[in-house]
C-alpha positions as CSV (number, residue, x, y, z in Angstrom):
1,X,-77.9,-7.0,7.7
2,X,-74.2,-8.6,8.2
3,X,-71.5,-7.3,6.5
4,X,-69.8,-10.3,4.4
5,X,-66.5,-11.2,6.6
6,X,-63.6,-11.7,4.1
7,X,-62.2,-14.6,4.4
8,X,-58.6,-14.5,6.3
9,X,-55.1,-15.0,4.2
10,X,-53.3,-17.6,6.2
11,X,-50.1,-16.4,4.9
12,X,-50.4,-13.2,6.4
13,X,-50.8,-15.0,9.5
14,X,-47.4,-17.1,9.1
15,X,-45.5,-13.8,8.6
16,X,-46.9,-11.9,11.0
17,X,-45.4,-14.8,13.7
18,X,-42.1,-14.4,12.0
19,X,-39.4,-12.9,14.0
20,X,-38.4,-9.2,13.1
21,X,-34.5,-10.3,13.0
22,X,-35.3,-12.8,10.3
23,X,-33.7,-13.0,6.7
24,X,-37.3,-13.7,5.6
25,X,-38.5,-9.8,7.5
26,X,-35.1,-8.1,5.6
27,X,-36.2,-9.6,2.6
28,X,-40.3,-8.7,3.1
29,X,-39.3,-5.0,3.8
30,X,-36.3,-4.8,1.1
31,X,-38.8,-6.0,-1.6
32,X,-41.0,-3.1,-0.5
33,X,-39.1,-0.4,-1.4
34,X,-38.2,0.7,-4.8
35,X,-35.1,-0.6,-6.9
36,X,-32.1,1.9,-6.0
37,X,-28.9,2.1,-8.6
38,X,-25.4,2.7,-7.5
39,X,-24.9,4.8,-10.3
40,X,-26.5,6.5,-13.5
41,X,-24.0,6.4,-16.4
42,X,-21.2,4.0,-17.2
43,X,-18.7,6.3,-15.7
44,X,-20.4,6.1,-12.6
45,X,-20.1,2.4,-12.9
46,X,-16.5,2.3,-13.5
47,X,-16.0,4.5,-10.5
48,X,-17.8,2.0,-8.3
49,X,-16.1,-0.9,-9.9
50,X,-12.2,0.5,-8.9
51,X,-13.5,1.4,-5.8
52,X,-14.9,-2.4,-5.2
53,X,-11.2,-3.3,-6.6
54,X,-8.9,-0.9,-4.4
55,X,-11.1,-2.6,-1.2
56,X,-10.3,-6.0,-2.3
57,X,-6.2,-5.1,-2.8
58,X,-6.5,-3.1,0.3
59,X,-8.2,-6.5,2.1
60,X,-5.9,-8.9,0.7
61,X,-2.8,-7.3,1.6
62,X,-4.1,-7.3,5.1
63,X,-4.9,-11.3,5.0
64,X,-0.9,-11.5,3.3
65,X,0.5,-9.3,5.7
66,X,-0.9,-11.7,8.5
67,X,-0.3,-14.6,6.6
68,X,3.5,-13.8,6.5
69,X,3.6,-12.4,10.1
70,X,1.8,-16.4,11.3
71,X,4.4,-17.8,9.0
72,X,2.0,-19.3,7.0
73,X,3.4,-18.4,3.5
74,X,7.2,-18.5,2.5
75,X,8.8,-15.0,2.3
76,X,9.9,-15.7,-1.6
77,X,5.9,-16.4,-2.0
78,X,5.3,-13.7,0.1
79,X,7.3,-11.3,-1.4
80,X,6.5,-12.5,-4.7
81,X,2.3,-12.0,-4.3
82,X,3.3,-8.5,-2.4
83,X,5.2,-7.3,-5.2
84,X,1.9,-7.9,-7.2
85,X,-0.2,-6.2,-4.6
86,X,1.6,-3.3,-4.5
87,X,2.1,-2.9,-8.2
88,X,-1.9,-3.0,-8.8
89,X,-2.3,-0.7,-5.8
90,X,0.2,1.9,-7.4
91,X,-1.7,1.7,-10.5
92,X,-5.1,1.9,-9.6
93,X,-4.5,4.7,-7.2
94,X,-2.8,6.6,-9.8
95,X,-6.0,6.5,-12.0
96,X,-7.7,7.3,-8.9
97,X,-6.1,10.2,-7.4
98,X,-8.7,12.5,-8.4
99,X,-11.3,10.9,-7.0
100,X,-9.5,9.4,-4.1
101,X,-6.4,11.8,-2.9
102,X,-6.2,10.0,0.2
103,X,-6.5,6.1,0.3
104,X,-6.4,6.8,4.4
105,X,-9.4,8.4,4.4
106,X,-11.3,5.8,1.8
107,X,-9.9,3.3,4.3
108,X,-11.6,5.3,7.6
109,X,-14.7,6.3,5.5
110,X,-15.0,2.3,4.8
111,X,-14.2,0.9,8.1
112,X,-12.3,-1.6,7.1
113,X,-9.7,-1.9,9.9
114,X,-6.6,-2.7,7.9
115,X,-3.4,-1.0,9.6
116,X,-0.9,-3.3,8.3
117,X,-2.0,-3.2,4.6
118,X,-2.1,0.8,4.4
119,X,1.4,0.8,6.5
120,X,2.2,-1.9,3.5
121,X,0.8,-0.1,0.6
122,X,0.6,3.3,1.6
123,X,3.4,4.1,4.1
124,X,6.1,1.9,3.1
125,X,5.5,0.7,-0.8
126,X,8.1,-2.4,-0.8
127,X,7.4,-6.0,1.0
128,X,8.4,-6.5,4.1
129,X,11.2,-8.9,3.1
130,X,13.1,-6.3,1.5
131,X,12.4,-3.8,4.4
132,X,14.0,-6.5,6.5
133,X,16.7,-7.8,4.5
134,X,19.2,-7.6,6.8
135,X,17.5,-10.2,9.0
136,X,17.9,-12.4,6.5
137,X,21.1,-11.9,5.1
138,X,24.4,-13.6,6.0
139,X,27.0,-12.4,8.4
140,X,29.4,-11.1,6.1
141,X,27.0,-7.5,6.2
142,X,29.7,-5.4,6.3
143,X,31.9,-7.4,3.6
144,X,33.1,-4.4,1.2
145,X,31.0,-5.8,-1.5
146,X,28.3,-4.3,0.4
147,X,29.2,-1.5,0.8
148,X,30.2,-0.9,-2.6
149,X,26.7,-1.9,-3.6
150,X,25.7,1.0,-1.6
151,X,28.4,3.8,-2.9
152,X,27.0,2.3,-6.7
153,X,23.5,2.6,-5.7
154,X,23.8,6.3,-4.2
155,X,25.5,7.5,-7.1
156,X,23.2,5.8,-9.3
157,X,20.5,7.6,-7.6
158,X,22.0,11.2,-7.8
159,X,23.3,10.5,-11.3
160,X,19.8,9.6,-12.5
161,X,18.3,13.1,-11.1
162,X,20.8,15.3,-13.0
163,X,19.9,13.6,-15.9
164,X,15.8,14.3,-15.1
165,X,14.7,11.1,-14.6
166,X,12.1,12.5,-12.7
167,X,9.2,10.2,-12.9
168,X,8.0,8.0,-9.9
169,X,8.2,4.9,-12.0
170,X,12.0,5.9,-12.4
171,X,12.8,7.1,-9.1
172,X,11.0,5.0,-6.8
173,X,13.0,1.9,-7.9
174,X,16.3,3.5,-7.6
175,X,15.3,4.6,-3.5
176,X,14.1,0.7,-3.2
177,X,17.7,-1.0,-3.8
178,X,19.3,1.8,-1.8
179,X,17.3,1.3,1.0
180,X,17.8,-2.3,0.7
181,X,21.1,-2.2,0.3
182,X,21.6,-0.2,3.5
183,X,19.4,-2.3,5.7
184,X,21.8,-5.0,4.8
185,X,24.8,-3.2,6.7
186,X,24.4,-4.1,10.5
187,X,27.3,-1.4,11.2
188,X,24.5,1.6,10.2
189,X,22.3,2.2,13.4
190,X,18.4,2.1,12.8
191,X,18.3,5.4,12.6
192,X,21.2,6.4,10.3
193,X,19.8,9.4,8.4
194,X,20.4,7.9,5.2
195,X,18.0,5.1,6.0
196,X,15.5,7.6,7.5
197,X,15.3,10.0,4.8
198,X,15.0,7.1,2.2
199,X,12.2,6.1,3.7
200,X,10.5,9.2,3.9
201,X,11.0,9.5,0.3
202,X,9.8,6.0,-0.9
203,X,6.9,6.3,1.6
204,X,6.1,10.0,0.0
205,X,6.7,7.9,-3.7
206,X,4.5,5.6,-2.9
207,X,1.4,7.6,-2.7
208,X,2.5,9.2,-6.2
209,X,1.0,7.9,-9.4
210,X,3.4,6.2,-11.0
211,X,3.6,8.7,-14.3
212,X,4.3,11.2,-11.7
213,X,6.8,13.6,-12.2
214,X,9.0,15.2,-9.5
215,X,8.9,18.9,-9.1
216,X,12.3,21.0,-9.7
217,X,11.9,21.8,-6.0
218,X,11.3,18.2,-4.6
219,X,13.9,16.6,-7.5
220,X,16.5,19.2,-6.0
221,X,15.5,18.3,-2.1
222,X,16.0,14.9,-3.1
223,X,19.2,15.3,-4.6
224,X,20.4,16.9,-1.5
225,X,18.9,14.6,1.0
226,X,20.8,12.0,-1.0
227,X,24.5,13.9,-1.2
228,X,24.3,14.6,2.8
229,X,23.5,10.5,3.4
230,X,26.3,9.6,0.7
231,X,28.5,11.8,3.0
232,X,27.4,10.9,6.5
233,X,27.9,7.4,4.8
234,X,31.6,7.5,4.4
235,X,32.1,9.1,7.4
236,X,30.6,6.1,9.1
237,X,32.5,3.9,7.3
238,X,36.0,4.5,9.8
239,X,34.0,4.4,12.7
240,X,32.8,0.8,12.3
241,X,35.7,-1.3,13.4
242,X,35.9,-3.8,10.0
């Protein structure tokens, strides 16, 4: 007696002559396997969600960074949309810095291949326009104005410490304008220690939460790193003709 032959399903056929890179296989063997969650509770949603978030800030500094560096975008824009960047990436890091301690690593463990936003974000913490000012500022760069906006801003800076303004949000500003306003005297050489040490410091800021506080130890270090650059400051002052 012969066995009843069951009748062949043409489809199966079709798919079987599909190629194994195709979007229609990927979806064929996705829709075989079981429905997987990213997380299990709303907590572990909102964790997911700011990491999706510090990505995108981390991505789109990189496209600004190279926009600016194409000349693509004005540096007021540029400076402008980095400012924003910056202040969102301070913020969110802060509420993930127990989760994330180092936005290097997140950056490695993701691949994502953005040196100039983490030197941006991470390393440095202002625009680039304000790094560089003194590219863009007028010849009169050693004009005594100038350098009385950098006496004001040093003592501002050391003043504010004795009085325990401590917090990042309070310090980090402060080490911003004197930075800037050194970068804008072409008589200072690139490495001047003032400059150096100022960037060490808003760099070290930067990866900070921004409710931060200064230890006694690091607000006293800083107050000393600040009096030796105030001094090695005047001194340079003679040295540099007009």
């Amino acid at each position: 007696m012969a066995l009843p032959v069951k009748p062949i399903d043409k489809s199966v056929l079709l798919f079987a002559r599909v190629p194994f890179s195709s979007p229609v296989r990927y979806l064929h063997t996705y829709l075989c396997y079981m429905e997987v969650k990213l997380w299990n509770d709303k907590r572990e949603r909102e964790m997911y969600e700011n990491f999706a978030e510090l990505f995108a800030i981390i991505k789109a500094t990189e496209k600004l960074e190279k926009a600016y560096v194409r000349d693509v975008i004005s540096p007021a824009e540029y400076e402008v949309e980095c400012q924003k960047l910056i202040a969102h990436f301070r913020t969110l890091s802060s509420t993930l810095k127990d989760i994330v301690p180092s936005v290097e690593r997140f950056h490695d463990t993701y691949q994502m291949d953005c040196p100039a936003a983490i030197n941006r974000l991470v390393t440095s913490g202002v625009p680039a326009t304000v790094e560089h000012r003194a590219a863009a500022a007028t010849t009169h760069t050693t004009s005594a104005a100038i350098v009385a906006e950098c006496v004001q801003n040093f003592i501002t800076a050391m003043d504010s410490l004795k009085l325990n303004m401590v917090a990042v949000d309070q310090v980090h500003p402060l080490l911003s304008d004197l930075s800037a306003s050194l970068n804008k005297l072409s008589i200072l050489p690139h490495d001047f220690e003032g400059k150096t040490k100022m960037r060490d410091w808003i760099a070290r800021l930067s990866k900070m939460g921004a409710a931060d506080e200064l230890t006694e130890q690091q607000a006293r270090q800083l107050h000393f790193d600040l009096e030796s650059s105030y001094n090695s400051f005047m001194a340079a002052l003679p040295t540099a003709g007009t």
